[in-house]
C-alpha positions as CSV (number, residue, x, y, z in Angstrom):
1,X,69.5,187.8,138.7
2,X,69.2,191.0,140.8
3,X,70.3,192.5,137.4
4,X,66.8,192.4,136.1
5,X,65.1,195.2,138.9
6,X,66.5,197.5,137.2
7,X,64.4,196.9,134.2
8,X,60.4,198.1,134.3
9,X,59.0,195.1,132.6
10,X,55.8,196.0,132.3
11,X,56.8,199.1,130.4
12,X,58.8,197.6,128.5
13,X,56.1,194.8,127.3
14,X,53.7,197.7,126.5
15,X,56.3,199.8,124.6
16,X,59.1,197.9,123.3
17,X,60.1,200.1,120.4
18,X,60.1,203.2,123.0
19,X,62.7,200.9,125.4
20,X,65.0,199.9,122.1
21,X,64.8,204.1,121.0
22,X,65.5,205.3,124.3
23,X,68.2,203.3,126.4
24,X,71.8,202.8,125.5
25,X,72.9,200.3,123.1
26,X,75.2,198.2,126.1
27,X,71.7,198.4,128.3
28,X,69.6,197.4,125.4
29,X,72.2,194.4,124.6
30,X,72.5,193.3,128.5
31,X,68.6,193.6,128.8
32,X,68.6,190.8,125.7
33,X,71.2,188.8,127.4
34,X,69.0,188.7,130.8
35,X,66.1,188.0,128.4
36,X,68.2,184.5,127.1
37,X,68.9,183.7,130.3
38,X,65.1,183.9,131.3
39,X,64.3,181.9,128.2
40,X,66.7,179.6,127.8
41,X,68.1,179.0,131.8
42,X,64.7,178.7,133.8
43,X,61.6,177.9,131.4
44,X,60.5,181.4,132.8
45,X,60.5,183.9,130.2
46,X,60.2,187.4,130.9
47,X,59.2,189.2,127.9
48,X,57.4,187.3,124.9
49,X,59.4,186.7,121.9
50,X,57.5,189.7,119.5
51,X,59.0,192.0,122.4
52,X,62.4,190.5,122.3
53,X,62.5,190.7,118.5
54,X,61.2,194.4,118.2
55,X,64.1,195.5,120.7
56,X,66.7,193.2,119.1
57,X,65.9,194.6,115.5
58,X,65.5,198.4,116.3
59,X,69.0,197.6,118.6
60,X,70.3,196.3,115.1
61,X,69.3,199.3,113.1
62,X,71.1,201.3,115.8
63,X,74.1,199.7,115.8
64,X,74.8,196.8,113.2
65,X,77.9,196.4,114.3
66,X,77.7,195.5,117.5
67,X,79.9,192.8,118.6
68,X,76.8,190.7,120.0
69,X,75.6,190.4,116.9
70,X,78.0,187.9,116.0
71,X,78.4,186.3,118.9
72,X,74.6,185.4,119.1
73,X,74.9,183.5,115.6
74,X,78.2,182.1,117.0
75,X,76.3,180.5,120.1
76,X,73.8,178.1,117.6
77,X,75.0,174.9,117.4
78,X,73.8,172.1,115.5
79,X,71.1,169.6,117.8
80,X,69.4,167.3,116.0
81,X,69.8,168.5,112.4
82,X,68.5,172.0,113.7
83,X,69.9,175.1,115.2
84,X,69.1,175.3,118.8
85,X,70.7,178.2,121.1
């Protein structure tokens, strides 16, 4: 995903809060979509999950609203008597 050079990982790792307060809320939401894909599509991830939840919930204070929101809670599905993305 060539989508992902745009992003300075390392900065973000260090400063996640600073990425989530600075960038705009459609780069912030396709930076967490890239960051699913990581996790979920190639057993690489590249951020840990305390950075992907410190973006995702300052993203949510920003904008609550948000569309993606809802369509992450939309994409569990029942595995094995737990939720699984």
């Amino acid at each position: 995903m060539s989508e992902l050079k745009k992003y300075n990982l390392e900065e973000i790792k260090l400063n996640p809060l600073k990425f989530a307060k600075d960038t705009t809320i459609a780069n912030g939401i396709n930076f967490l979509k890239l960051a699913n894909y990581y996790y979920y599509k190639t057993d690489k991830p590249i951020i840990s999950d305390s950075v992907y939840d410190k973006i995702e919930e300052h993203l949510k204070e920003r904008s609550p609203k948000n569309k993606y929101w809802s369509e992450v809670r939309e994409a569990e599905v029942e595995v094995d008597g737990t939720k699984k993305m």
